[in-house]
VEXDREN-2710 file (C-alpha; in Angstrom, 1 decimal):
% VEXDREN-2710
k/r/px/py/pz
1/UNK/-23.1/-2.9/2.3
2/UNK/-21.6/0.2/3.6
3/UNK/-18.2/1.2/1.8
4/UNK/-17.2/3.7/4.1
5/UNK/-16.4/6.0/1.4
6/UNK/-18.2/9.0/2.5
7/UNK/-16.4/12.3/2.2
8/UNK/-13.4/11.1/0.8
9/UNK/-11.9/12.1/-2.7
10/UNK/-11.4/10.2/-5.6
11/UNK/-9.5/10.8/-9.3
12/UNK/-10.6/8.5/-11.8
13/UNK/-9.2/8.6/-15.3
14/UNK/-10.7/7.7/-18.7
15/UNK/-13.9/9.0/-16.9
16/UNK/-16.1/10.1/-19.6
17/UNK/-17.8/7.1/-21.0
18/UNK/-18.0/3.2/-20.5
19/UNK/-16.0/2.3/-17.3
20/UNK/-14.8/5.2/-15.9
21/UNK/-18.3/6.8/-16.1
22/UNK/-19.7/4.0/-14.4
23/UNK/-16.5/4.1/-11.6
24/UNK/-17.8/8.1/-11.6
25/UNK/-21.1/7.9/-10.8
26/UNK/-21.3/4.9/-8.1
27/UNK/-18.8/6.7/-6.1
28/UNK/-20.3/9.6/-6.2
29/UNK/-23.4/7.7/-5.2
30/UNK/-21.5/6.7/-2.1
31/UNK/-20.7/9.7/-1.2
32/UNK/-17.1/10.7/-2.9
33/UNK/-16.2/13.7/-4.4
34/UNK/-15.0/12.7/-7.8
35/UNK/-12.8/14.2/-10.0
36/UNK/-12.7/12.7/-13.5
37/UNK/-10.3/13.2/-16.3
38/UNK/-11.2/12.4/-20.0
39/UNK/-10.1/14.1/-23.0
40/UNK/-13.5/15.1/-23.7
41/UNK/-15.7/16.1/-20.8
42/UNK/-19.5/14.6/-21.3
43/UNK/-22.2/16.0/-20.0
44/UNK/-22.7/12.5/-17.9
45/UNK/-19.2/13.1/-16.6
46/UNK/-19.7/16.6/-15.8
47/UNK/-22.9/15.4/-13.5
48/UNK/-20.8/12.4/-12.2
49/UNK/-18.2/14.4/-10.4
50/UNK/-17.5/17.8/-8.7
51/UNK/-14.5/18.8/-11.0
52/UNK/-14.0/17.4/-14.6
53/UNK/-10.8/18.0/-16.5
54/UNK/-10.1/17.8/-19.7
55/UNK/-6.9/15.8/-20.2
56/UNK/-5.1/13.7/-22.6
57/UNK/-2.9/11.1/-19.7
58/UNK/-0.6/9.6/-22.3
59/UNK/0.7/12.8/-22.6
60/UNK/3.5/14.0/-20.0
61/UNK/2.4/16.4/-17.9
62/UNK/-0.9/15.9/-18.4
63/UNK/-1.2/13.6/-15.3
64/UNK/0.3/15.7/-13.0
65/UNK/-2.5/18.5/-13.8
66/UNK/-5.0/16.2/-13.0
67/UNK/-3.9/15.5/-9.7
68/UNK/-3.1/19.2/-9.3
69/UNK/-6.4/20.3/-9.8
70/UNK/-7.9/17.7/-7.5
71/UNK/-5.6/18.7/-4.3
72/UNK/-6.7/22.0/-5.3
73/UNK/-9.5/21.5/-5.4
74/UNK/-10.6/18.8/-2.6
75/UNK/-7.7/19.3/-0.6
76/UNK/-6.1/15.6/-1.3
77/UNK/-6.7/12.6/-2.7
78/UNK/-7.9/9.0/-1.3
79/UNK/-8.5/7.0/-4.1
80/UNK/-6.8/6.9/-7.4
81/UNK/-8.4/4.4/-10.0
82/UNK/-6.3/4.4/-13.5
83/UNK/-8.9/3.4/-15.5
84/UNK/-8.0/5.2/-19.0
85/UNK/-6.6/2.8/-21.5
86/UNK/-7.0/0.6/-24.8
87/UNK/-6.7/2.9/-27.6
88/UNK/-7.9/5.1/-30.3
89/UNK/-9.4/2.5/-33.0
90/UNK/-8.6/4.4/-35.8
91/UNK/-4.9/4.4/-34.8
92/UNK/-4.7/0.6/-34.3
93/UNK/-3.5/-1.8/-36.2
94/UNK/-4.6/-5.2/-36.1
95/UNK/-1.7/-7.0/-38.0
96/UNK/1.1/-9.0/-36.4
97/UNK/4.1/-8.2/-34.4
98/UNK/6.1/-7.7/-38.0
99/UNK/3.5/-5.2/-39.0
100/UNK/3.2/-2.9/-36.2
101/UNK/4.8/0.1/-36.2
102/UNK/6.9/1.6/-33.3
103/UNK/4.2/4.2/-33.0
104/UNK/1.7/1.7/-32.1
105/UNK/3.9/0.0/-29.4
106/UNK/4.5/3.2/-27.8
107/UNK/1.1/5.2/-28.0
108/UNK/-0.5/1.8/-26.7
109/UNK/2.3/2.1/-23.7
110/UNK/2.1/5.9/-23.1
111/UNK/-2.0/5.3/-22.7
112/UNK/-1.9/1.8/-20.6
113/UNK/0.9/1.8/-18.7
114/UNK/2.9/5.2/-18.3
115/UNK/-0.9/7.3/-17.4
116/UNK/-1.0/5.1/-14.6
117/UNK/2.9/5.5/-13.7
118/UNK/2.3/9.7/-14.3
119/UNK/-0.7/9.6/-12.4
120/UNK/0.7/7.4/-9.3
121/UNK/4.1/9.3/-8.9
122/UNK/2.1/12.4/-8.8
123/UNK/-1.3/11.5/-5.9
124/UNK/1.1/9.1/-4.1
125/UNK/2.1/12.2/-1.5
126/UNK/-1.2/13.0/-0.9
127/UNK/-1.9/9.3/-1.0
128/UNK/0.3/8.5/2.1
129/UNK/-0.7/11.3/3.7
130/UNK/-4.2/9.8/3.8
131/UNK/-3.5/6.2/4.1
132/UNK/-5.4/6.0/0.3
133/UNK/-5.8/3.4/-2.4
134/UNK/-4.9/3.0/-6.0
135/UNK/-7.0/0.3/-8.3
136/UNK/-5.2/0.1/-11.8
137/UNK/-7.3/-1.2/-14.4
138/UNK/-5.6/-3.4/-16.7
139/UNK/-7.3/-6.4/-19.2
140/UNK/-7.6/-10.1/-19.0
141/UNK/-5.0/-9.4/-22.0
142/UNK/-2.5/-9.4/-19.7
143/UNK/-2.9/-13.2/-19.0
144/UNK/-4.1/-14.3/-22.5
145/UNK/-2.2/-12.5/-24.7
146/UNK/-4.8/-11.7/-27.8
147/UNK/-3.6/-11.8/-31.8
148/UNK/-4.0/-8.1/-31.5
149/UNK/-3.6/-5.4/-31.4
150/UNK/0.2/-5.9/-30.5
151/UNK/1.6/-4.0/-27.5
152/UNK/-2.0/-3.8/-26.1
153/UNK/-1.8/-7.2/-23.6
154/UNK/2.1/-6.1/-23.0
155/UNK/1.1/-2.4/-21.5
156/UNK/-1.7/-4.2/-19.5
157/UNK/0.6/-7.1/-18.0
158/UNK/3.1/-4.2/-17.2
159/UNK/0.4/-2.6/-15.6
160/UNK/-0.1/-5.4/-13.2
161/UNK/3.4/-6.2/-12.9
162/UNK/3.6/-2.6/-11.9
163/UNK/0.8/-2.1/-9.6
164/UNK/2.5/-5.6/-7.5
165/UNK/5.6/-3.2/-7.0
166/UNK/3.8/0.0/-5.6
167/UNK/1.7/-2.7/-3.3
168/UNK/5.2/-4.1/-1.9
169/UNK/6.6/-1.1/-1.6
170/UNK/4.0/1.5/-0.4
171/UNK/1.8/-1.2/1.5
172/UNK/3.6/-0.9/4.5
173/UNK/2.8/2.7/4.5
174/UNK/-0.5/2.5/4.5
175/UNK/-1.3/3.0/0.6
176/UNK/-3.0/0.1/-0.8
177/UNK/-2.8/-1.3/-4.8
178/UNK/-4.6/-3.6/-6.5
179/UNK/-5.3/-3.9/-10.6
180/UNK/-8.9/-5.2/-11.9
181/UNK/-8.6/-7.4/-14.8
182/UNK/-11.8/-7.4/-17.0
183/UNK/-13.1/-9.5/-19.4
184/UNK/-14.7/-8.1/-22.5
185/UNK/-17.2/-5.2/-21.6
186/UNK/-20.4/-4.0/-22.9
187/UNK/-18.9/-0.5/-23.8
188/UNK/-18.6/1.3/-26.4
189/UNK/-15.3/-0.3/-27.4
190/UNK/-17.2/-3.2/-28.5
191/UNK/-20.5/-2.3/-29.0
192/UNK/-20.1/1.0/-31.1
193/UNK/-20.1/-0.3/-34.6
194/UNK/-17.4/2.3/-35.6
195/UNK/-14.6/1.1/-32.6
196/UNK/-12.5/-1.3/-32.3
197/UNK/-14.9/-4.1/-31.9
198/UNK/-16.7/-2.8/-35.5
199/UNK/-13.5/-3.2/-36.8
200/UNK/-12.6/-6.4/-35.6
201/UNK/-15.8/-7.2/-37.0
202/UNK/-15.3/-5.6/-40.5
203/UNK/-11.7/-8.1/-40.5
204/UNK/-13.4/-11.3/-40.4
205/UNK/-16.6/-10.3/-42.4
206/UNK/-19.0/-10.2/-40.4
207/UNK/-21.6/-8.0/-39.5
208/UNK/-21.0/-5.9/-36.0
209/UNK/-24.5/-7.1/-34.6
210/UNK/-23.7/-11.2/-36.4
211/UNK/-20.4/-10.2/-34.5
212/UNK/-22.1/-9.7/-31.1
213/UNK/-23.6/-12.1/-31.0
214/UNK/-21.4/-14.5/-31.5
215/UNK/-18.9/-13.4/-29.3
216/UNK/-19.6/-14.5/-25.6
217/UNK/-19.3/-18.1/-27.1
218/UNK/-16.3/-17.8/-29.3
219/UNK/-14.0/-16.6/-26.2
220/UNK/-15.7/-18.8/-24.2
221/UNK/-17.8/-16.7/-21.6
222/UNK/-19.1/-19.1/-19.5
223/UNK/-22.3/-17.0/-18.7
224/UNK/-22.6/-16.3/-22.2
225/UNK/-22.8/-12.6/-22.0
226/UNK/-20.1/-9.5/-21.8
227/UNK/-19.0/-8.1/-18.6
228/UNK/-20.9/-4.8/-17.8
229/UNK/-19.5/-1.5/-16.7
230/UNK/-21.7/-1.8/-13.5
231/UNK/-19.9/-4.6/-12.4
232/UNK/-16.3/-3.5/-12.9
233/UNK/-17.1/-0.4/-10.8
234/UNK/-18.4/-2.1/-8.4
235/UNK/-15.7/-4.5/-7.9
236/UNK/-13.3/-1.3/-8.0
237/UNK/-15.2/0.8/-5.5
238/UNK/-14.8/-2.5/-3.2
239/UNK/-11.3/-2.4/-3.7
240/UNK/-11.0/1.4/-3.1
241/UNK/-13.0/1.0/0.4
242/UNK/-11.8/0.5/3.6
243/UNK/-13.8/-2.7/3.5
244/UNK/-10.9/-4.1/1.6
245/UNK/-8.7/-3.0/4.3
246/UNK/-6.4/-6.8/4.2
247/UNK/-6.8/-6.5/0.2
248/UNK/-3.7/-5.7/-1.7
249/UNK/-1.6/-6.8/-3.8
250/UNK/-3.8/-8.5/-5.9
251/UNK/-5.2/-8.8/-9.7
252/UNK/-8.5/-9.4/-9.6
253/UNK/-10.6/-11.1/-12.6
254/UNK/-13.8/-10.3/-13.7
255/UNK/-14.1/-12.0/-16.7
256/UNK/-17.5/-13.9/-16.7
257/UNK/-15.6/-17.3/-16.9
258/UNK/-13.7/-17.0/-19.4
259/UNK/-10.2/-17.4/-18.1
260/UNK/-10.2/-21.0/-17.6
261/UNK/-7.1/-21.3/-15.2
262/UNK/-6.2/-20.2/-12.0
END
């Protein structure tokens, strides 16, 4: 299928690894000049897009460079995907609501919800100027709250909640917004043994690879494996394209079964 997405420009966040790499590169296979924001520039990010920048988005400020350097440097922007998000494993804690620090609550909301509010406020000019798209990425978190880390599924469902208002509001101008809502992933966030899914692991036990394993049938994956980054992108590039032109609005699932109702 042809996305129509040929020539246009896109700024995808979190873009170094896992995701947002994989968001990077199939646009730019189709045809879109990608700049991708990370706060550390890969080498497979650098040959993903035609600017990286090195940026931390739940900083203030930080943002607004991005989409700075991507007018400058493209001229505009089309498509907008707000991919960074989840956390630094190291900082999170995976105790309960009484446990968890203020900090926690508002890096976790600074990273997964404000980036995206930072990052929208400063494209969406260049955004109704070119009848554009944003895709938020936000977690299946946000309809099944986990037991933790806390503050993580409230910054996602925000997100969505969110990304519903630009759609009413911005949709009749010609800027469409819809969130993706993934199921666990086959990135590093699980399948490093030192992130966050090694130390979900390391709390119950287990072994990281016993932990795998296990995993697509203790949440209940009904194809019994994780998501993969592939498959997000390509479900976000959809979105992005003018194919999608009657699509927004909308959170869309891709979960591999696992969210049970509708």
């Amino acid at each position: 299928m042809d996305l129509r997405l040929s020539g246009r420009t896109a700024v995808v966040t979190g873009a170094s690894r896992g995701i947002g790499l994989a968001i990077a590169e199939l646009l730019t296979r189709e045809g879109v000049q990608v700049v991708g924001a990370a706060r550390t520039i890969t080498p497979e990010l650098k040959a993903a897009s035609v600017e990286a920048v090195a940026a931390d988005l739940s900083v203030p400020g930080e943002a607004t460079r991005v989409i700075d350097a991507a007018i400058a440097r493209c001229g505009g922007v089309d498509i907008l995907v707000n991919n960074v998000g989840a956390g630094d494993p190291d900082r999170l804690a995976l105790g309960g609501f009484l446990e968890t620090t203020d900090d926690q609550w508002q890096d976790l909301f600074n990273l997964n919800l404000y980036s995206a509010v930072w990052a929208c406020r400063a494209a969406l000019p260049s955004l109704l100027d070119r009848k554009g798209a944003i895709v938020n990425v936000s977690s299946i978190n946000a309809r099944l709250p986990s037991t933790g880390p806390v503050g993580y599924s409230e910054a996602k469902a925000a997100l969505v909640a969110f990304s519903k208002r630009l759609s009413e509001e911005f949709g009749s101008q010609g800027v469409r917004v819809n969130s993706v809502s993934p199921g666990p992933t086959g990135t590093g966030l699980w399948r490093d043994p030192h992130g966050f899914g090694g130390k979900v692991a390391a709390s119950f036990g287990a072994s990281h690879a016993d932990f795998l394993a296990a995993l697509p049938e203790s949440f209940g994956i009904t194809t019994g494996r994780l998501v993969e980054p592939d498959e997000v992108a390509a479900l976000i590039a959809f979105l992005a394209s003018p194919v999608a032109a009657s699509v927004l609005g909308v959170d869309a699932v891709i979960d591999g079964g696992l969210t049970k109702s509708t």
